[in-house]
Every structure is written in structure tokens, then in C-alpha cells.
N, C-alpha and C positions, 0 to 999 in steps of 0.2 A: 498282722493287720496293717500293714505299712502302705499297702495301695489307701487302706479306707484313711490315711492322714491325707489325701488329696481333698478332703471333705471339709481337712479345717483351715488349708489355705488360707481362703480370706476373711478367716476369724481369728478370733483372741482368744489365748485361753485364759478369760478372767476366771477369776476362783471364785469360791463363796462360802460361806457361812460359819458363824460363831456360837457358844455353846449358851448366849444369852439372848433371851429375845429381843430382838430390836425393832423400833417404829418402821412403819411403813412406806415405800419410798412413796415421796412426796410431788405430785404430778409438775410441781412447777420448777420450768425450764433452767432455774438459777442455783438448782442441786450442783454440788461439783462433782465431778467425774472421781473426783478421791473417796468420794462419799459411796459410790459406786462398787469402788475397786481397789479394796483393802491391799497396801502393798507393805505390810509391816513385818519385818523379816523372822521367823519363826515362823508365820502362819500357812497355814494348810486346809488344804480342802479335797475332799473324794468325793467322787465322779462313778458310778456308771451309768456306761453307752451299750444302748442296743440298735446292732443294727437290722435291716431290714433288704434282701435279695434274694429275686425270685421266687419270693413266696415264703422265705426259709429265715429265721432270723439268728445274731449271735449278738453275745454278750461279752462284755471286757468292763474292767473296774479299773482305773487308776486315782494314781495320789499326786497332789502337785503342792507345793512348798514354795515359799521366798526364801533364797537362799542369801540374797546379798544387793551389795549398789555396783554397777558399772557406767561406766562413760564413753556414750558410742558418738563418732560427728557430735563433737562439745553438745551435745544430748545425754543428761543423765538418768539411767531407769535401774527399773531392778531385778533380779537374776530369777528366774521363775524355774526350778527342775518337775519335770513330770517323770511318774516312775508309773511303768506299767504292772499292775499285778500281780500277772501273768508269768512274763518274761525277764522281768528286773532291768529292760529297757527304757532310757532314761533321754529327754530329751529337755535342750535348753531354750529357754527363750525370754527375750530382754525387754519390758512394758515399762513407760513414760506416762506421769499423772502432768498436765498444765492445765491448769483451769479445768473447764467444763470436755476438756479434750484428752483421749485417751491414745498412746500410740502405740503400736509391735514394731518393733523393728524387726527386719525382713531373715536375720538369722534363721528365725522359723521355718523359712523351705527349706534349710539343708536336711530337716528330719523330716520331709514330704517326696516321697517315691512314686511314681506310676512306671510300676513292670520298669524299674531303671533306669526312668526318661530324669534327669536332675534338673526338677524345677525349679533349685534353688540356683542356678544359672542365668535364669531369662533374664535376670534386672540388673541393676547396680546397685550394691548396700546400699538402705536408707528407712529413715524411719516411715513407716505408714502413720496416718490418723483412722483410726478405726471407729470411732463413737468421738462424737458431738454433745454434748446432754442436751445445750444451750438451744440447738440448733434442732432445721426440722432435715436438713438432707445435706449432705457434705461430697466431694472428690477425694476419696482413698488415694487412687492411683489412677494416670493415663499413660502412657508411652506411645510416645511415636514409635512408628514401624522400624525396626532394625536388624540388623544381622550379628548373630553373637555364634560365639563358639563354643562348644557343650561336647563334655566328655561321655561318651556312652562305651563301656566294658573295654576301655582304653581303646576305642577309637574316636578321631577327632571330626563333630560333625558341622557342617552352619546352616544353624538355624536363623531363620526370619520370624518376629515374633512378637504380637503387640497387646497392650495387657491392661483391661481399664477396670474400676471398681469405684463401686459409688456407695455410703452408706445413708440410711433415713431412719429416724424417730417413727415408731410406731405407736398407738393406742397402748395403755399401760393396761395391765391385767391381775388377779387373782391365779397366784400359782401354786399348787401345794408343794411344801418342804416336810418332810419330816411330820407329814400331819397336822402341819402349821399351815396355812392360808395367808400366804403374802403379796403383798402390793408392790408388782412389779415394774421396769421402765421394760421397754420391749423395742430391739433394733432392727434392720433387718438391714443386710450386705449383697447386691447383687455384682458378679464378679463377670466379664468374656474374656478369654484368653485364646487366640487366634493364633497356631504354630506352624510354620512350614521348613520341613526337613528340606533344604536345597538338594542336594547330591542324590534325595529319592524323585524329588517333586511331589513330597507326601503331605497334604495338608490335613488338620483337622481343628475342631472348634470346640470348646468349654465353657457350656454356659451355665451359672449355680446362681442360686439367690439359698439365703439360711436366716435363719431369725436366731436369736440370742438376747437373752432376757437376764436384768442386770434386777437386783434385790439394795436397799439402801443397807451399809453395815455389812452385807455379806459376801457379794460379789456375784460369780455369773450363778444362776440358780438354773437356766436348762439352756438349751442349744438344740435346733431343730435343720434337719435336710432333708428334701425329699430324694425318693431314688435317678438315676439320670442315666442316659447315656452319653458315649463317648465312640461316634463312626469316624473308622481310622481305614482309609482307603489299602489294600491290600490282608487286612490284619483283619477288618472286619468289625463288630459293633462293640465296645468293650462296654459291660454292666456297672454302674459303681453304686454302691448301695445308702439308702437313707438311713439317715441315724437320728438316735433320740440318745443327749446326754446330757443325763442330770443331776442335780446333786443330791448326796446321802447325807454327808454329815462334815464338820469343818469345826476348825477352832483359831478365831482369829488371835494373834498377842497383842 
């Protein structure tokens, strides 16, 4: 399922839930982002994701852990592992709690593949802000237009490539967990990522928006995309599929 990780790009994979009921998140703005997004190492949260293509759907379960503290750009976060059920595929990624502010840092695309394209190339390390609590709409990421170079099946190509993302506070909601009815904070991330293969004169465009909904005490409770295309001049229309992924069951320490 390595194409359908292009779907969590410009998300987080917060975690969620503990084996005790906890109050309800609380609509007002001055919640912190820690309250949010348990990073207390031991804990663990399972996920499944279905998805949705052509009519046809599939299903994947994984498990994600805090493994530990790192220090990325005198930025400290903590070591998130996601283990796929399936495959025993395991992928790392590094999330930062400051205030009402939640960050990924961009390691996450190195485990994001479309059909080989290494979208973990187009930028330069750095931390994203992905959620705001405080706040009603934020700046993820902009780039100016630029030329980088990307290894594709060991050859070397240059791409032209410019990459913006914006995240907003949504209307909070009632979400079922586990048969539980919890009062959710609800976000929603719209991402364009504009690429042009110089050496083909191949361009194409990627346009996604996803909602992701955060539980107080337990973490991400679902994650929503709808289905999209992606028209790649020569290659043709490429399907990516919508997914729905949410949580089963978790135990915070």
C-alpha cells in the first residue's frame, strides 16, 4: 500500500486513545495541542484504514507506538514507529508539542512513494506546523519555485517544484470511538504540489484537502480523504484512492 502513504503526506499521524474514559474536548481555543496529542513514550494506538477505489474498497490495520525523544534543528520531538499489520513494515516519524502548536517534521516522506517518484526530495528538512488549537487557519508550508535533484531507479533527474499547504480549525463534532460518543476538535489541511520533470517537460499537479480529528486525552480519533486524481501527461490519469482511518483501541502510559 505504499502509493496510498501519498494520502498522509500532509498529515500527522497523531495517535489516540486510552483505556479510561476521559472528558470531552473542550471547544475553547486555549486547549493545548499536548492535551490533544499524547506523546508519552510507551503509548500506543491501532488504526484501521479503509480504503476506497473504483468502486472496490481494502482494508489495512496498523499499530503506532512512542518510541523515544529526538533532537532535530535544536527542535525537540518524539520518535513515533508505525508497524503495519500486514507486512511488519515499519515507518518513523518525529512530532513536536509547543503550545497550542503541533509539528511533523518532514522525515515522513521518505516513507511516501508514488510508483518511485521520492517525494521525500522536493524540500529541505524542516519542521512543519500542522495544527494550531489556538488558532482559526495557519501556513504549513510555501516554497518558492525551485530546481532540486531527485534520484529516480538510479537515475539523476531536475525537477522544478513548488509546494504549499495551509491548515484551519474546523466546527468540533460527535465521533463514535469504541461505542463511546466523543467530542471532537476537527482540522482540515489543504496541500498543491506543482512538479515539473525538466529533461521530459513532464508536468503535473496535486491537489488534496483531508480532515483529521483530534479527541482531548487521546489523540487522532479518524482521518478523512476523499478519492482524486492525478493527470500525468504521457502516463495518463493515475487513481489515488480515498480513505477512512480510524481508531480501534489504544492505551495511553
Amino acid at each position: 500500500m505504499k502509493k496510498y502513504l501519498l494520502l498522509l503526506f500532509m498529515a500527522f499521524i497523531a495517535f489516540a486513545c486510552s483505556d479510561d474514559k476521559d472528558s470531552p474536548v473542550s471547544p475553547n481555543p486555549s486547549v493545548k495541542s499536548s492535551d490533544l496529542f499524547p506523546m508519552t513514550e510507551g503509548s500506543y494506538w491501532i488504526y484501521n484504514t479503509v480504503y476506497e477505489i473504483e468502486g472496490s474498497t481494502e482494508e489495512e490495520t496498523d499499530s503506532t507506538y512512542v518510541k523515544g525523544t529526538i533532537t532535530k534543528l535544536d527542535k525537540t520531538g518524539k520518535i513515533f514507529i508505525s508497524v503495519n499489520a500486514a507486512t511488519n513494515e515499519t515507518n518513523e516519524v518525529y512530532y513536536s508539542v509547543d503550545g497550542s502548536k503541533i509539528f511533523t517534521f518532514s522525515n515522513y516522506l521518505a516513507s511516501v512513494s508514488m510508483d518511485g517518484f521520492p517525494t521525500d526530495e522536493l524540500f529541505e528538512e524542516q519542521w512543519l506546523q500542522v495544527v494550531d488549537s489556538a488558532d482559526a487557519d495557519w501556513k504549513i508550508i510555501k516554497t518558492d519555485k525551485e530546481t532540486r535533484t531527485i534520484d529516480m531507479g538510479g537515475q539523476q533527474f531536475e525537477v522544478e517544484v513548488q509546494i504549499e499547504a495551509d491548515g484551519a480549525r474546523l466546527d468540533d463534532s460527535m465521533i463514535e470511538v469504541a461505542g463511546q460518543n466523543i467530542l471532537c476538535q476537527n482540522y482540515s489541511i489543504d496541500m498543491s504540489v506543482d512538479v515539473k520533470l525538466k529533461l521530459l517537460g513532464m508536468s503535473f499537479s496535486i491537489d488534496l484537502n483531508q480532515e483529521v480529528s483530534f479527541a482531548k486525552g487521546i489523540g487522532m480519533v479518524q482521518q478523512k480523504q476523499n478519492p482524486f486524481e492525478i493527470e500525468i501527461p504521457m502516463l495518463g490519469s493515475q487513481q489515488m484512492p480515498g480513505m477512512v482511518r480510524k481508531l480501534l483501541r489504544y492505551n495511553i502510559k
